[in-house]
ZAKOLVO-909469 format. One record per residue: x, y, z of N, C-alpha, C in turn; residue in one letter; residue number from 1. Coordinates in pm, 1 decimal. Atoms other than C-alpha are relative to their C-alpha. Example, Ala and Ser with C-alpha at 12.3 -4.5 7.8 and 13.67 -1.06 7.14 Angstrom:
% ZAKOLVO-909469
+----------+----------+----------+----------+----------+----------+----------+----------+----------+------+-----+
!      n.u !      n.v !      n.w !     ca.u !     ca.v !     ca.w !      c.u !      c.v !      c.w ! type ! seq !
+----------+----------+----------+----------+----------+----------+----------+----------+----------+------+-----+
!     89.0 !   -119.0 !      0.0 !   1230.0 !   -450.0 !    780.0 !     90.0 !    120.0 !      0.0 !    A !   1 !
!    -82.0 !   -119.0 !     -6.0 !   1367.0 !   -106.0 !    714.0 !    -77.0 !    109.0 !     73.0 !    S !   2 !
+----------+----------+----------+----------+----------+----------+----------+----------+----------+------+-----+
***
This chain:
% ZAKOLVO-909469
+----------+----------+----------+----------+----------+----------+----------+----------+----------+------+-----+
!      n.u !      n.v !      n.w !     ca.u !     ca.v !     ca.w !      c.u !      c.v !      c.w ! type ! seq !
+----------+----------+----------+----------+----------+----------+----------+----------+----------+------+-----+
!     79.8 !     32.9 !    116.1 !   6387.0 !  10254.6 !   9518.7 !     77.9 !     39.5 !   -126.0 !    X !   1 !
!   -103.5 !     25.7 !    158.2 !   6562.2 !  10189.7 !   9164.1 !   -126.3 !     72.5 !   -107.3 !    X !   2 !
!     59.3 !    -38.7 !     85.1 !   6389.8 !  10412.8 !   8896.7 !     79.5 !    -12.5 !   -155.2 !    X !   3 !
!    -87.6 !     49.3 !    117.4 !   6468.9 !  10278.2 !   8513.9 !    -38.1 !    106.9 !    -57.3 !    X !   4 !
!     -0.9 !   -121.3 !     74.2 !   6527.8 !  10539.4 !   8258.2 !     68.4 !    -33.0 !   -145.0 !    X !   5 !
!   -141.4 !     48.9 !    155.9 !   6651.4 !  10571.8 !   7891.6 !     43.9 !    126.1 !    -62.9 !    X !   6 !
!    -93.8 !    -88.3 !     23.7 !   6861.0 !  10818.9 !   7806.0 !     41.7 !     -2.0 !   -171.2 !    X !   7 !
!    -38.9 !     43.2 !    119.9 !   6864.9 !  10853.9 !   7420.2 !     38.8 !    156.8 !    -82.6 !    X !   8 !
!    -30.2 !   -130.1 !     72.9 !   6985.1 !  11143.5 !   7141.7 !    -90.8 !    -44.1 !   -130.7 !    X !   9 !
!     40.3 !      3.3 !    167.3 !   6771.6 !  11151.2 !   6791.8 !     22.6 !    158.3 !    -31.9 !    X !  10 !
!    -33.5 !   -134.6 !    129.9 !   6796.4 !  11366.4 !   6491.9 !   -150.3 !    111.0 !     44.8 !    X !  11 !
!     74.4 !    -55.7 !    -17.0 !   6579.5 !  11680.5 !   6540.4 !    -57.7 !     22.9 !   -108.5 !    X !  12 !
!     45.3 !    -62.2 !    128.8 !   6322.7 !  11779.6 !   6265.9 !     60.3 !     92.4 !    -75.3 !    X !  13 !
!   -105.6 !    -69.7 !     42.7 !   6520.6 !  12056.0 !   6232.4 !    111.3 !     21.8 !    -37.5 !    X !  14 !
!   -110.8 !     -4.1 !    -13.3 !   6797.7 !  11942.3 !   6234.3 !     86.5 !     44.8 !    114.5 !    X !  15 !
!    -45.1 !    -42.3 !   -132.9 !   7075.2 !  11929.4 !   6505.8 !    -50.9 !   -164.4 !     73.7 !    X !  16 !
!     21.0 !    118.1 !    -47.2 !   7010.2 !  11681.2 !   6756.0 !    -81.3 !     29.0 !    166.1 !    X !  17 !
!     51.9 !     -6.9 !   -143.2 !   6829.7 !  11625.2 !   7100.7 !    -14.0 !   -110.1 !     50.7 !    X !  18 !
!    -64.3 !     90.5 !   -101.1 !   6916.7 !  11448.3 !   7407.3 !   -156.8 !      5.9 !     79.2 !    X !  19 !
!    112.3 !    -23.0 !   -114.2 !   6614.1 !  11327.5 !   7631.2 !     -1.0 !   -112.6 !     71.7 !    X !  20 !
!     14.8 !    121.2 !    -63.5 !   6514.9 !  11128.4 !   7879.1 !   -146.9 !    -60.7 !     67.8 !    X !  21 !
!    100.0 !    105.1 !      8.2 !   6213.0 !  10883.3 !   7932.1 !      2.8 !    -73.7 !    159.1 !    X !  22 !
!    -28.6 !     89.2 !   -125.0 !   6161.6 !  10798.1 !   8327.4 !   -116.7 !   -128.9 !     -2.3 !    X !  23 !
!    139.7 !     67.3 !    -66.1 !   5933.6 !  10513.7 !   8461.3 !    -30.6 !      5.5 !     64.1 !    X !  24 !
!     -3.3 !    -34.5 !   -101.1 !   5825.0 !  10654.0 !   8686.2 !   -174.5 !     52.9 !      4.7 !    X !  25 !
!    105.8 !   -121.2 !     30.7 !   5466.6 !  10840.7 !   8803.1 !    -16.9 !     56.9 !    132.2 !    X !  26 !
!    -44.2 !    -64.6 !   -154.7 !   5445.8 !  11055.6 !   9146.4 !   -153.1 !    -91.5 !     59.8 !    X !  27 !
!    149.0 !     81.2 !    -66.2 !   5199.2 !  10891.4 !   9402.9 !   -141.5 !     17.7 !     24.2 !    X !  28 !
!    118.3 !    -67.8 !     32.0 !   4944.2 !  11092.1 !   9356.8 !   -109.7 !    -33.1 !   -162.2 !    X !  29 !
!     32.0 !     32.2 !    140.1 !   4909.9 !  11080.7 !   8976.5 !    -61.6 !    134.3 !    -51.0 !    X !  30 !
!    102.2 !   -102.7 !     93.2 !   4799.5 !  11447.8 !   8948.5 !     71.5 !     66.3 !    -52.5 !    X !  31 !
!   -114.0 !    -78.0 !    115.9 !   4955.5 !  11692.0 !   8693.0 !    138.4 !     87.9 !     71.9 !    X !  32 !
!   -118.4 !    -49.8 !    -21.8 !   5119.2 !  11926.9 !   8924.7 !     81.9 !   -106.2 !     43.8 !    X !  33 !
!   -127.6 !     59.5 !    -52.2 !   5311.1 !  11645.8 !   9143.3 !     72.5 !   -105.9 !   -104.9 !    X !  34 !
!   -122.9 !     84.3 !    107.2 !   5399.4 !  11453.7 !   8813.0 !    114.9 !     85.6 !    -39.3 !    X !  35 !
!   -160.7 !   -148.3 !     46.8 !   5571.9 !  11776.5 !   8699.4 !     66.9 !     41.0 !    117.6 !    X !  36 !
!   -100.3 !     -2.8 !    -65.7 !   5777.5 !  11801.8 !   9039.0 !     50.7 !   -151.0 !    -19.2 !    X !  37 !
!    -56.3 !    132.6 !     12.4 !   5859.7 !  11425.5 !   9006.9 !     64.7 !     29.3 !   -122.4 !    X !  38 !
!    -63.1 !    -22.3 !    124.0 !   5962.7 !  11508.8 !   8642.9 !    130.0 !    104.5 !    -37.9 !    X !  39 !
!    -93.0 !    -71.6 !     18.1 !   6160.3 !  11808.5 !   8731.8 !    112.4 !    -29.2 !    117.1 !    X !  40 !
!   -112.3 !     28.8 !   -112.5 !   6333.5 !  11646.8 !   9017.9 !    110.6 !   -129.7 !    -28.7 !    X !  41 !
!    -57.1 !     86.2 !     68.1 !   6437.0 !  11350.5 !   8824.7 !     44.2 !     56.1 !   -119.8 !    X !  42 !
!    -80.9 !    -57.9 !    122.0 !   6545.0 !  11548.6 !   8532.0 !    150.7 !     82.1 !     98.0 !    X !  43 !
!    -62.8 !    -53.2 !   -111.8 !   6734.7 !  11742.1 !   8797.3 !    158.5 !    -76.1 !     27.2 !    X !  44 !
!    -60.1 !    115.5 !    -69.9 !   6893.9 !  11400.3 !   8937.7 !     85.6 !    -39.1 !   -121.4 !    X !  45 !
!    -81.9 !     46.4 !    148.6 !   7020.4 !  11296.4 !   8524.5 !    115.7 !    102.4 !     11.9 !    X !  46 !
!   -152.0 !   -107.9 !     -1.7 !   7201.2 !  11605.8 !   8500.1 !     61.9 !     23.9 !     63.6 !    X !  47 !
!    -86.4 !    -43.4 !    -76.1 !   7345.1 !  11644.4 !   8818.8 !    122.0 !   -169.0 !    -25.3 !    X !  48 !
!    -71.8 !    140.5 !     34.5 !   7481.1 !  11225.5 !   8700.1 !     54.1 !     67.8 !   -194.5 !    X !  49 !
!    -49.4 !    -53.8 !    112.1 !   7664.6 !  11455.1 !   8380.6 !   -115.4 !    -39.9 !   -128.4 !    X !  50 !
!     78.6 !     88.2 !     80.7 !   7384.1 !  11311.7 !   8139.4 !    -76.2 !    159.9 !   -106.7 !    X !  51 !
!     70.4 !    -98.4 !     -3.4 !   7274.7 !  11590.8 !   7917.2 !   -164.4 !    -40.3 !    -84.9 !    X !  52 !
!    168.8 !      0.6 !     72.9 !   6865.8 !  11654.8 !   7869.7 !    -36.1 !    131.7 !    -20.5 !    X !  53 !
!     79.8 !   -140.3 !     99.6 !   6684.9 !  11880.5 !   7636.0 !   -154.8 !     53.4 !     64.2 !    X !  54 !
!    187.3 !     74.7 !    -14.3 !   6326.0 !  11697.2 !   7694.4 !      4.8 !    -88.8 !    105.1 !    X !  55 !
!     61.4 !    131.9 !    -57.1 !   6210.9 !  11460.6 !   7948.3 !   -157.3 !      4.2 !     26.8 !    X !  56 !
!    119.6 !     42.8 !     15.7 !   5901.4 !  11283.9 !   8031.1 !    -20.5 !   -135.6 !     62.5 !    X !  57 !
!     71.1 !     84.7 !    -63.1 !   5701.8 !  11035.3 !   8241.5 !    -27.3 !   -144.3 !    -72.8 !    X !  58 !
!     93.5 !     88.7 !     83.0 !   5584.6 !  10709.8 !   8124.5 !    -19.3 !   -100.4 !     85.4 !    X !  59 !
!     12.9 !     33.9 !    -39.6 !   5396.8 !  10523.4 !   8312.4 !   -123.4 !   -109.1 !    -13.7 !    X !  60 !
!    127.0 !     71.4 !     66.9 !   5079.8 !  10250.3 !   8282.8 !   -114.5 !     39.1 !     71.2 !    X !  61 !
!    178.3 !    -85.0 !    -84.0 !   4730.6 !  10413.9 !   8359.8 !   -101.7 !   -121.6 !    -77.6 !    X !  62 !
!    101.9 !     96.7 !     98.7 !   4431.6 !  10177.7 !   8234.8 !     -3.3 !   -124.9 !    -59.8 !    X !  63 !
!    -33.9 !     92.4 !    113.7 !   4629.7 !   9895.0 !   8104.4 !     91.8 !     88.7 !    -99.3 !    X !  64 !
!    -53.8 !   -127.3 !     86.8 !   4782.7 !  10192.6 !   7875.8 !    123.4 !     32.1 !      9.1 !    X !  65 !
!   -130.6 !    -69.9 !    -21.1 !   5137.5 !  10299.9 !   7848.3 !    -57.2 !    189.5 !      1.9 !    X !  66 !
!     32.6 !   -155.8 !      8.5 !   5070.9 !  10704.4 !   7931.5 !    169.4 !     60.5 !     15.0 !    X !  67 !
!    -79.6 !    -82.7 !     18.6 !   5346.9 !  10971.5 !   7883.0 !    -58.5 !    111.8 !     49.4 !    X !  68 !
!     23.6 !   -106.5 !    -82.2 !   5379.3 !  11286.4 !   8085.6 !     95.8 !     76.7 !     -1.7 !    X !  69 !
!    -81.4 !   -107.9 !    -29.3 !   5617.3 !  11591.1 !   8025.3 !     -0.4 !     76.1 !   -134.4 !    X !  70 !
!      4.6 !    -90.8 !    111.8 !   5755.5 !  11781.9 !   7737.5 !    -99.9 !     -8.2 !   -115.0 !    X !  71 !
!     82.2 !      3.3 !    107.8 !   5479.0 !  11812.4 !   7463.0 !     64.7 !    -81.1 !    -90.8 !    X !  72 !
!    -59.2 !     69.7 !    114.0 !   5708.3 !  11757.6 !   7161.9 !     38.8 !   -167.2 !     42.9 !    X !  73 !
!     -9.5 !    116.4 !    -46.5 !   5843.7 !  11454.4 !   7335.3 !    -90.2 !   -101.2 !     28.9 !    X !  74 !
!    124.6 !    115.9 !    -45.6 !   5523.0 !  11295.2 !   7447.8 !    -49.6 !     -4.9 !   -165.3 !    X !  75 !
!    119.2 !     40.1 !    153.1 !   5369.5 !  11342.7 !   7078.5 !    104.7 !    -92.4 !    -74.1 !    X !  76 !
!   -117.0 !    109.9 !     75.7 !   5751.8 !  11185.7 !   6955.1 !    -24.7 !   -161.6 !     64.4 !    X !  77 !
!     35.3 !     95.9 !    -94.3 !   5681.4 !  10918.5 !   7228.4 !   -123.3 !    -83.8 !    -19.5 !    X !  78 !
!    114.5 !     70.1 !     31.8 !   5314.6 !  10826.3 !   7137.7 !    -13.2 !    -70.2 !   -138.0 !    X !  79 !
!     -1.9 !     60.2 !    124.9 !   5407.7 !  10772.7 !   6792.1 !    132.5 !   -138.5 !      3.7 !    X !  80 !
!   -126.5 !     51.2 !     27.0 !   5778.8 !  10587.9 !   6842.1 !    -80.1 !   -127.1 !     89.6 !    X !  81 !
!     21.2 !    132.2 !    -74.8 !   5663.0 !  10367.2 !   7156.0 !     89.7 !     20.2 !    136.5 !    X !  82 !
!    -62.2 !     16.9 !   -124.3 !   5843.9 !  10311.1 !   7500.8 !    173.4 !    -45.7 !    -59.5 !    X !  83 !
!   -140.6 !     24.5 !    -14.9 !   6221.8 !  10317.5 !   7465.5 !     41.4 !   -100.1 !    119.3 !    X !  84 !
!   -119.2 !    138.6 !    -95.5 !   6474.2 !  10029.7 !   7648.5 !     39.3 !     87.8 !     85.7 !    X !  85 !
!    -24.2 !    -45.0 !   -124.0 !   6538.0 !  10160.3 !   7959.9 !    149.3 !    -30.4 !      3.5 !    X !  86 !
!   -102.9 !    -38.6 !     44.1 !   6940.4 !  10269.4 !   7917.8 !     26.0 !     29.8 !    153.0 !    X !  87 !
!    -74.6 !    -15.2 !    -88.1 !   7032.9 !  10390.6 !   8281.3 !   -105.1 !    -42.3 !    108.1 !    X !  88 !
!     81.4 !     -2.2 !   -105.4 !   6891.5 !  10382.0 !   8647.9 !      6.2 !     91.4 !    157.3 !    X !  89 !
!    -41.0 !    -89.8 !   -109.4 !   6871.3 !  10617.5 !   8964.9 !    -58.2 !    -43.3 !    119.0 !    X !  90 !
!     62.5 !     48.3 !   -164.0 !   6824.7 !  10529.1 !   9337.6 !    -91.3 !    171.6 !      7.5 !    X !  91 !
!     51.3 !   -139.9 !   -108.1 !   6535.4 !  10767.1 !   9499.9 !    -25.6 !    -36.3 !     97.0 !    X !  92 !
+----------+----------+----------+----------+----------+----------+----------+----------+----------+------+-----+
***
């Protein structure tokens, strides 16, 4: 199974910069803890492919809905920006 991903860097509020990544992904369950092992096993999987992440995060369609699932800051950057272009991909 091919999971799409986007792999992007923006400017930090602070200044500086941050690297994150955006899976499509959601675990088969759909409940909080096994999204957050799906989230930390695929963040896991980027970096061990040299890729560096700060933030990642879920995004998946619940309701009709695009939903987001991981780092706070990221999901609130995410709800406002929109779904990023899917930039790389990983076999699981």
């Amino acid at each position: 199974m091919q999971i799409e991903f986007a792999h992007l860097r923006e400017q930090a509020r602070g200044g500086g910069w941050i690297n994150f990544a955006v899976f499509g992904a959601r675990s088969g369950s759909g409940t909080r803890d096994d999204n957050a092992r799906l989230l930390a096993q695929l963040t896991a999987r980027a970096r061990a492919a040299n890729l560096r992440v700060d933030q990642s995060a879920l995004a998946f369609t619940s309701g009709g809905r695009t939903q987001f699932f991981g780092d706070p800051n990221l999901v609130d950057y995410l709800s406002k920006s929109g779904l990023p272009r899917w930039t790389h991909s990983l076999n699981a």
